[in-house]
N, C-alpha and C positions, 0 to 999 in steps of 0.2 A: 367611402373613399375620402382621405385626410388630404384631399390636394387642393390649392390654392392657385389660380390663373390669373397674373395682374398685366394689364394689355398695354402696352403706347402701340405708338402710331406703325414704330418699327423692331420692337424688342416684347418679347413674350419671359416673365420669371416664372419660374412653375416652383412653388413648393410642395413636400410631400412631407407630413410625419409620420414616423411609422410607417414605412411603406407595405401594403398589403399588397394581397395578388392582384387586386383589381387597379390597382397602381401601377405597375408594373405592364398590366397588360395595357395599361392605356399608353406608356414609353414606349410599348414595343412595336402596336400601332399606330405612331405618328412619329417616331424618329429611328432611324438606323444606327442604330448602337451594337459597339460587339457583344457579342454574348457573355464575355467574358468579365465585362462592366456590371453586365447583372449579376451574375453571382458575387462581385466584390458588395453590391449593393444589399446583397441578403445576407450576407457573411459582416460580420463585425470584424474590423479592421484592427491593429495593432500597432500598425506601424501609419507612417503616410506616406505619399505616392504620387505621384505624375505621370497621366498617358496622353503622348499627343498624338493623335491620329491628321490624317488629312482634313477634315471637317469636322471636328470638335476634340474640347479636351475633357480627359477624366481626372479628377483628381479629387484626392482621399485626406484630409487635413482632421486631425487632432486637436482640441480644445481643454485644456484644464478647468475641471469643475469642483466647487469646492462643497462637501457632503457635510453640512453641519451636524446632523446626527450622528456620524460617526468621526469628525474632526479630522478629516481625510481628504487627497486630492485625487480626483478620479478622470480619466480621459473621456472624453464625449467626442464622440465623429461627426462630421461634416461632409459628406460628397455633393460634388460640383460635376454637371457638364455643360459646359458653355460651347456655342458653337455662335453662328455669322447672326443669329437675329433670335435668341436663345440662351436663359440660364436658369438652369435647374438646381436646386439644392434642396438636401434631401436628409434627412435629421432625423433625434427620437423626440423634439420639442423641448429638451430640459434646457436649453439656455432661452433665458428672458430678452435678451439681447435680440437676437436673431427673430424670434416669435414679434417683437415689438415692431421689428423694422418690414418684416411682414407688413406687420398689420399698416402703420403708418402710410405706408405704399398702397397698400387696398383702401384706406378712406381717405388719405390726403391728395390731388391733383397735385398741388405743388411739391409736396415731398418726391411722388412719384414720380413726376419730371424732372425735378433735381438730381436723382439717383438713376433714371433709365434714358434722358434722352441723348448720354453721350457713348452708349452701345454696350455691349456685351461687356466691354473689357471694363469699362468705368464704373459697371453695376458688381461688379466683380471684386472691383478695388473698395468699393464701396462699402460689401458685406464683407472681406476679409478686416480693412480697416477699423470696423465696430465689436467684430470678433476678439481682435488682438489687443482693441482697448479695454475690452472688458475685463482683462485678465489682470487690471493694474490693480483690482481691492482684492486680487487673490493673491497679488506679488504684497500689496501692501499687509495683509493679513499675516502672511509668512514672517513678515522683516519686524511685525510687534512681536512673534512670537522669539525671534531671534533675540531681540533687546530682553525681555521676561526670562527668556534662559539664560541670557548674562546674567540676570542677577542673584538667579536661584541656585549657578554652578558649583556653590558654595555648601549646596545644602546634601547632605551624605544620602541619599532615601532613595525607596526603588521608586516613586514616583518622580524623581528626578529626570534619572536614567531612564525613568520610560515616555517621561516628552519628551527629552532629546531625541530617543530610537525615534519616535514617531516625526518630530519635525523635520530630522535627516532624513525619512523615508519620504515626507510628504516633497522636500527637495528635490530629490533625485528621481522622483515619479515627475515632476514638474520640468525639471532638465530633459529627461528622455521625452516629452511629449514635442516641445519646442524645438528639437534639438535641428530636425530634419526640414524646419520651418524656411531655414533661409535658402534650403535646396530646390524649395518648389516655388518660391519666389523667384530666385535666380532664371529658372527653367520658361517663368512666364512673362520676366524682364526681357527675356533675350529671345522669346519667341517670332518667329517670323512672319505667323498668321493674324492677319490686322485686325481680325475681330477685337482681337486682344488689347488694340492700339489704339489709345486717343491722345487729346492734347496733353502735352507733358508727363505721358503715359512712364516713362521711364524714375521721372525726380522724384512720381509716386509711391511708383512699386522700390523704390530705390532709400525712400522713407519709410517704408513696413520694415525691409530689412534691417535697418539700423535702430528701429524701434524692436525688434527680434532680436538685435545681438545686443544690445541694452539691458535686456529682460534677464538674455544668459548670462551677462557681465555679473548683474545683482542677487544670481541665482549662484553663480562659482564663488562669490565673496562668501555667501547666507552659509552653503555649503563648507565653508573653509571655516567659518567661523563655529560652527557644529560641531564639526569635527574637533577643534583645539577646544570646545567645552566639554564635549565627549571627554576627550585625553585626561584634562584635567581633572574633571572630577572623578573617574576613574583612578588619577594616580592618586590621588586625595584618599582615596577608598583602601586604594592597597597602601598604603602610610598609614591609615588607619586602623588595619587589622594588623600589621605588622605592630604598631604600638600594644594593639590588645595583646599578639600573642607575645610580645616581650615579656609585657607585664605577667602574662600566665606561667611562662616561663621559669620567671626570677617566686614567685609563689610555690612554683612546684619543686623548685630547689631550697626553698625555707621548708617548704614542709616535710622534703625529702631528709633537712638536715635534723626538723624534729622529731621525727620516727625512727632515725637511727640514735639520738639522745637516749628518746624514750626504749626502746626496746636494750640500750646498754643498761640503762636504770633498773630493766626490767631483771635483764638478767647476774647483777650486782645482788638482787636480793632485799630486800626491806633488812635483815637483819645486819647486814656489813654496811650497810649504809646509816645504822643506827650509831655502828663499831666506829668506824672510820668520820662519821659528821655529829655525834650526840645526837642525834634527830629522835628520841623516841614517844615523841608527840604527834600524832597525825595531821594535825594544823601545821604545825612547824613544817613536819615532812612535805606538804604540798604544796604551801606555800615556798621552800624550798625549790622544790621540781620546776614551779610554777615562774619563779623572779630569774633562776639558770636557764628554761626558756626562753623566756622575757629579753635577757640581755643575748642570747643567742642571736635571734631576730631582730635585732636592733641593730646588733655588726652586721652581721649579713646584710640588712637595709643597709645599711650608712656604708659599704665598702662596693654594694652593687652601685651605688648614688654616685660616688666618686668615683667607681671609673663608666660613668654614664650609661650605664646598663637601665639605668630607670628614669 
């Protein structure tokens, strides 16, 4: 069993990783929870969520985690039930954050009174506050990758366009995690149950959220700025192939004008072209074919030149 018990005098934290069955069956024998909490707690979550019941709350909060082996941002869940003298949180352990403050709490007296003796609702704010700061080298990790895209917008290649796709994905995975962040704030700003309530409980909870819409402020800028690097070097691509196929273009009407040269030549005859030019030298003759070409292709260039065809 992965659970963790840190006691004061009036506040019990239970953490669980991984919650196994025997986890569970220990929740179900020592708190009245709806059933319905358990299965959100076996079930991976998608979204986030707030349930307030008469004596405790449920709530379902999302976390951006950033997968360096795969250079990706991935959701990690968080469940909470907090009730009058009670807080549970309940995880798969991959954030370092949350495991540390664990731990601090289980070896340190003074941390652990710092953080639990001003009740539910301040051990609350406590663990959301460390949460939500931890996501600043994940916001900051994103906004270098932003600057390195500026300057690579330039460069025509598919590995261009495929960090862009990816850092625009990693954004908008980022936006949707946070999105619903200031709704379950809101919900436990304005709650009525005092568990939730301590001193200056409100300028607290009232500072996560503006720390929350900051996050999405810098996240709809990163976003914007993605996009107009996307645009451009996209239209840079298509400028690009349209130059290639001009140029194919204006080639395949020189060649097209030298094959019908050639095939008059052909059909003139070598011997009335001996008649009508003295040519009856085969040096002469070719070089002949060869210099009437030559200036063929050279109008042609120099008449597609001037009216900018090239």
């Amino acid at each position: 069993m992965s659970l963790k018990i840190i006691h004061t005098k009036n506040l019990r934290w239970i953490d669980i990783v991984g919650p196994e069955d025997s986890d569970l069956t220990y929740l179900k024998e020592h708190f009245k929870f709806h059933p319905l909490d358990f299965e959100d707690i076996i079930t991976p979550s998608i979204r986030t969520k707030i349930d307030e019941y008469p004596a405790y709350h449920f709530i379902v909060l999302l976390f951006p985690y950033y997968s360096k082996e795969n250079n990706e941002i991935r959701s990690v869940e968080v469940d909470f039930l907090i009730g009058p003298d009670y807080v549970i949180t309940i995880h798969n352990g991959k954030m370092k954050t949350l495991n540390n403050l664990v731990h601090n709490a289980q070896q340190y007296d003074q941390t652990r009174n710092a953080m639990m003796m001003q009740g539910s609702g301040f051990l609350l704010f406590t663990i959301l506050e460390a949460l939500f700061k931890r996501s600043s080298p994940i916001l900051d990790h994103i906004n270098r990758e932003v600057l390195s895209a500026e300057k690579n917008v330039f460069q025509l290649d598919i590995k261009t366009l495929e960090k862009l796709s990816e850092l625009k994905k990693n954004i908008i995975i980022y936006r949707r995690i946070v999105k619903m962040h200031r709704y379950v704030l809101n919900k436990i700003l304005h709650s009525s149950n005092d568990y939730l309530k301590f001193k200056d409980h409100k300028t607290y909870f009232q500072d996560l959220i503006e720390y929350g819409e900051n996050i999405w402020n810098v996240l709809s800028s990163d976003k914007e700025s993605v996009e107009s690097f996307e645009e451009t070097n996209q239209s840079l691509g298509t400028h690009r192939i349209n130059d290639i196929l001009q140029v194919l273009t204006v080639l395949s009407v020189v060649l097209a004008a030298l094959n019908l040269i050639t095939n008059i030549l052909v059909f003139m005859e070598r011997t009335n072209i001996e008649e009508n030019y003295g040519l009856s030298n085969d040096l002469y003759l070719i070089s002949f074919i060869t210099g009437f070409m030559f200036v063929v292709t050279i109008t042609m260039l120099y008449y597609f030149r001037k009216r900018r065809w090239l």
